[in-house]
MDAnalysis code that builds the backbone (N, CA, C; Angstrom):
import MDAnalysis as mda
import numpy as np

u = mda.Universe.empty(258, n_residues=86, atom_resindex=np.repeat(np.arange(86), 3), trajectory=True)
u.add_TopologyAttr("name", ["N", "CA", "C"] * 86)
u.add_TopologyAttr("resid", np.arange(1, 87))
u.add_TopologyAttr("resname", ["UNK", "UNK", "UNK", "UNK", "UNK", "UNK", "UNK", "UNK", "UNK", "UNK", "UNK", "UNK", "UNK", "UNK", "UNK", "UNK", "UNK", "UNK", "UNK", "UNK", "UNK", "UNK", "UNK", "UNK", "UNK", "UNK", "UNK", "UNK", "UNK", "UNK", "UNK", "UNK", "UNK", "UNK", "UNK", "UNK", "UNK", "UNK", "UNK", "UNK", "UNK", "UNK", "UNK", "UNK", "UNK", "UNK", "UNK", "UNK", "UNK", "UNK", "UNK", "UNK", "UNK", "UNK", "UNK", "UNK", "UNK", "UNK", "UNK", "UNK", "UNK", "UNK", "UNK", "UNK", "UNK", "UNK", "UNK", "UNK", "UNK", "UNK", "UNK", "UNK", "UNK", "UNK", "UNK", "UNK", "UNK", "UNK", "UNK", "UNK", "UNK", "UNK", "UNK", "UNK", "UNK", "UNK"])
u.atoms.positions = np.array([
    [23.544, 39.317, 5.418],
    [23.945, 37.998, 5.820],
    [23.049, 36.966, 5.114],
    [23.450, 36.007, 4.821],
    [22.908, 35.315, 3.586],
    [22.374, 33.658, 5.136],
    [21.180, 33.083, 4.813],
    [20.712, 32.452, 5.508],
    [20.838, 30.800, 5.038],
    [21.332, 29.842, 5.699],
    [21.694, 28.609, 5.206],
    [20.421, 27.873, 5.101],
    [20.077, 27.111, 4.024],
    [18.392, 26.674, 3.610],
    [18.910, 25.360, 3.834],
    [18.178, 24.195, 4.520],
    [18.845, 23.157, 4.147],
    [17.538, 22.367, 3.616],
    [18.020, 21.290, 2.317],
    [16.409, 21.182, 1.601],
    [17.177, 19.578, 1.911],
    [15.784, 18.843, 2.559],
    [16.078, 17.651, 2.493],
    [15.271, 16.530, 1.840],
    [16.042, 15.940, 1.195],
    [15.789, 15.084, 0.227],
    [14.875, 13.295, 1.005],
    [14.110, 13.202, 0.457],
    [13.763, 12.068, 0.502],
    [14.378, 10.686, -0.384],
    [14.243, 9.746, -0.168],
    [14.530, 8.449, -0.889],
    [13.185, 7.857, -1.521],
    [13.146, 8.066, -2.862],
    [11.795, 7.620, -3.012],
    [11.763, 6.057, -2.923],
    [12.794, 5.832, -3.020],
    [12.493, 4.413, -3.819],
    [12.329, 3.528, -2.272],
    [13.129, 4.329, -0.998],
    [12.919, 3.526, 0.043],
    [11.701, 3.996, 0.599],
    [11.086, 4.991, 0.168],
    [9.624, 5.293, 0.708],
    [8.319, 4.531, 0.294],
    [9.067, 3.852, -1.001],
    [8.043, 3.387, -1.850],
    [7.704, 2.246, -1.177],
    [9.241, 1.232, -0.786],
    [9.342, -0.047, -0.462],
    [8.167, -0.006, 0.787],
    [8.662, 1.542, 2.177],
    [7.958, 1.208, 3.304],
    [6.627, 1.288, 3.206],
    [5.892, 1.957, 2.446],
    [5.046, 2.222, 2.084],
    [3.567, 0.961, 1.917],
    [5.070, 0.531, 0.652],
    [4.178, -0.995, -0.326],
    [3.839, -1.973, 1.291],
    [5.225, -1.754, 1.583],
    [5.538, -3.056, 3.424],
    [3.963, -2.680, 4.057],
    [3.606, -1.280, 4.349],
    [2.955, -1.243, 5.287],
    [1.344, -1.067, 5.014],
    [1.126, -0.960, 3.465],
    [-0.423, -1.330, 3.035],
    [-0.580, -3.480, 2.604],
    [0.763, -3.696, 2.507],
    [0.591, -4.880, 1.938],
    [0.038, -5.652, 3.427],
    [0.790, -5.328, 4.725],
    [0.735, -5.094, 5.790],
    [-0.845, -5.237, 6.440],
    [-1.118, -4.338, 5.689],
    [-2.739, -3.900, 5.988],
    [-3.606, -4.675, 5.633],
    [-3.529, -4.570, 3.793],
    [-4.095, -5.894, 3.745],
    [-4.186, -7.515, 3.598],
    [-3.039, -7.511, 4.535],
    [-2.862, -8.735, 5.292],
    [-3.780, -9.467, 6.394],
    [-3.837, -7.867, 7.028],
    [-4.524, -8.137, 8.610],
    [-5.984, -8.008, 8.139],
    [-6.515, -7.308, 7.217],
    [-7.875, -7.323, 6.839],
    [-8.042, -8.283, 6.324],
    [-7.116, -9.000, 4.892],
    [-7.935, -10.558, 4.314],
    [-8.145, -11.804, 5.745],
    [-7.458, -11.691, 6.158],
    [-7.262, -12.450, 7.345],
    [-8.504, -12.475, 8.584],
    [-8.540, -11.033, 8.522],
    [-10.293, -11.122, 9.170],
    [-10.955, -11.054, 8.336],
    [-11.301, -11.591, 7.218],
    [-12.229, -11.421, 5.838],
    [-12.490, -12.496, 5.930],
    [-11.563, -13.821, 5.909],
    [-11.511, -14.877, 5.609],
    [-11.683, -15.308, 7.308],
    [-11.480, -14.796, 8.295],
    [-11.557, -15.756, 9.597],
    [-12.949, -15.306, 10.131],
    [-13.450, -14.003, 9.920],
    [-14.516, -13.448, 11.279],
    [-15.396, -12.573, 10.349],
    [-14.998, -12.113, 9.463],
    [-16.090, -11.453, 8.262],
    [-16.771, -11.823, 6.983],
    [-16.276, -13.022, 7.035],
    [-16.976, -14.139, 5.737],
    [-17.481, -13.451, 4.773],
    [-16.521, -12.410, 4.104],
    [-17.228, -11.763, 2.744],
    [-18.167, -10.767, 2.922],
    [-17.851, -9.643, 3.771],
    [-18.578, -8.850, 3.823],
    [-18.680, -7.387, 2.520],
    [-19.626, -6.455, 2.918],
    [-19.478, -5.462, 1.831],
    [-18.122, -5.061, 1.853],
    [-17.100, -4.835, 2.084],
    [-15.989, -4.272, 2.021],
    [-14.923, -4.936, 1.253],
    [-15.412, -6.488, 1.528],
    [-14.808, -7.262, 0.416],
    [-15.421, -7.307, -1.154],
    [-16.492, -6.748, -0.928],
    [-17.025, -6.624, -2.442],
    [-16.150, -5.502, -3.167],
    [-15.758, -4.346, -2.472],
    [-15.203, -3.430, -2.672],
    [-13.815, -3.426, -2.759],
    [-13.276, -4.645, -2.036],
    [-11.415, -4.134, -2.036],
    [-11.906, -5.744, -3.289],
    [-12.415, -6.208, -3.839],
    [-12.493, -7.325, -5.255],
    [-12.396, -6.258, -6.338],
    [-13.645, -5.223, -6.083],
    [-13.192, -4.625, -7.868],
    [-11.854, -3.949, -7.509],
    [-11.407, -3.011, -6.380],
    [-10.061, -2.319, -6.851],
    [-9.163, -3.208, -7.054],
    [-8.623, -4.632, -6.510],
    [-7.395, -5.421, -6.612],
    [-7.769, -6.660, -7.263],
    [-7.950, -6.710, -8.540],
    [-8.238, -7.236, -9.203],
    [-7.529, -9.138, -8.686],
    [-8.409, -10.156, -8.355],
    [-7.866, -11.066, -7.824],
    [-8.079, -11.239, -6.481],
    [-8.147, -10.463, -5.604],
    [-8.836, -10.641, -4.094],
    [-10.043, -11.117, -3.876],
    [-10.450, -12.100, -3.090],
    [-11.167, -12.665, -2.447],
    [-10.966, -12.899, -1.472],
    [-12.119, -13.172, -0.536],
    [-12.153, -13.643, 0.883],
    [-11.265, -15.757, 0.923],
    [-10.022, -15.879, 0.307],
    [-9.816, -17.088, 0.073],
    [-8.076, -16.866, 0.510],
    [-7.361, -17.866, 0.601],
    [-6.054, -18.078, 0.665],
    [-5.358, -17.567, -0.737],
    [-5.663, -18.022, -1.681],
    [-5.103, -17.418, -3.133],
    [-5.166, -15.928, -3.197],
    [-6.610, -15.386, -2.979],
    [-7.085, -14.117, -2.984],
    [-6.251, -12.900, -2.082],
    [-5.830, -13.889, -1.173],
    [-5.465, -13.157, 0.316],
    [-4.085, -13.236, -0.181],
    [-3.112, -13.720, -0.922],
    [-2.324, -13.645, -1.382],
    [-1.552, -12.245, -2.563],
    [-3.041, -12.737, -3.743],
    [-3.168, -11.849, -4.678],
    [-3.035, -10.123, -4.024],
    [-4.208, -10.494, -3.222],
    [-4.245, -8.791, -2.141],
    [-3.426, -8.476, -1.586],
    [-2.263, -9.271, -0.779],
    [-1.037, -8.269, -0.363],
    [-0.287, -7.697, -1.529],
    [-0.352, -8.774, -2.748],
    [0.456, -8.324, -4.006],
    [0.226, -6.946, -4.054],
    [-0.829, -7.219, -4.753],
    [-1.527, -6.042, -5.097],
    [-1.357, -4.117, -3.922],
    [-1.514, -4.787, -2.812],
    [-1.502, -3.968, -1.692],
    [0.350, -3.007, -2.108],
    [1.190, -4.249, -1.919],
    [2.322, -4.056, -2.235],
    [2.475, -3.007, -2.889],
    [2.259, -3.145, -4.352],
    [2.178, -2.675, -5.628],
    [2.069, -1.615, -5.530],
    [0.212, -1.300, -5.002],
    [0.041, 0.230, -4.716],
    [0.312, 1.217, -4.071],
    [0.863, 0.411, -2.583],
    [1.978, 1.312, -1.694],
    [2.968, 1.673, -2.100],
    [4.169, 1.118, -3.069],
    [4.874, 1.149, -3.376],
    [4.699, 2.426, -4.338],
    [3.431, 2.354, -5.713],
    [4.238, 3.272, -6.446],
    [3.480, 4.588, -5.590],
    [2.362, 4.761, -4.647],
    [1.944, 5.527, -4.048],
    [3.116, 6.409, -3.169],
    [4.042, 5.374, -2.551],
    [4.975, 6.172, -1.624],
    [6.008, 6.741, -2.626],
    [6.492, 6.060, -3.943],
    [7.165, 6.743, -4.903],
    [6.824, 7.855, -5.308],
    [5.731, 8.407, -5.900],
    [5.338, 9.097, -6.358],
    [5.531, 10.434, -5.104],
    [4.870, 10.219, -4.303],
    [4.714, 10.952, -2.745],
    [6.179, 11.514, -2.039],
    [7.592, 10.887, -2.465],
    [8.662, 10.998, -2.389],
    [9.244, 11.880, -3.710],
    [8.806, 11.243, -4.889],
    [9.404, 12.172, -5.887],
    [8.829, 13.934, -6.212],
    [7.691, 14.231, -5.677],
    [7.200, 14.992, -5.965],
    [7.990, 15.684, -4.760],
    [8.069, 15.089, -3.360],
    [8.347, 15.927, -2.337],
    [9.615, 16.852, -2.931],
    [10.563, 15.875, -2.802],
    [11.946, 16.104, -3.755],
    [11.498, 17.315, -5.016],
    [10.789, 17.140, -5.855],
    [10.295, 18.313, -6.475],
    [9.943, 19.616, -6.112],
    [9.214, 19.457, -5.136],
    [8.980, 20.803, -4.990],
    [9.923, 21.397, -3.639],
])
């Protein structure tokens, strides 16, 4: 008797989107306490070199969801296409 496999597929491209949504998300709520209650702490020294353009500022805090976006996005792509792969 032969056994029914069922292989299920992901959507990368909508994994990518929720993904990008929910780090951009993130660092939303962090520039936001960067800029309201943490006035530039070490961690902001650290999320400046990875997202090139972030600062503890309104522009910066901007740049950083971009950026946030960006990397969720091709992070959840990638994380979707491979699933689908193997």
């Amino acid at each position: 008797m032969a056994e029914k496999t069922h292989k299920h597929q992901l959507n990368a491209v909508r994994l990518g989107k929720a993904m990008g949504i929910l780090w951009a998300t993130a660092m939303l709520i962090y520039g936001l306490a960067d800029i309201l209650i943490l006035r530039g702490s070490i961690l902001s020294d650290i999320m400046s070199q990875w997202y090139m353009g972030y600062s503890p500022t309104p522009v910066g805090l901007v740049l950083g969801v971009a950026w946030g976006f960006a990397d969720g996005f091709i992070g959840g792509f990638i994380l979707g296409w491979v699933y689908n792969k193997v």
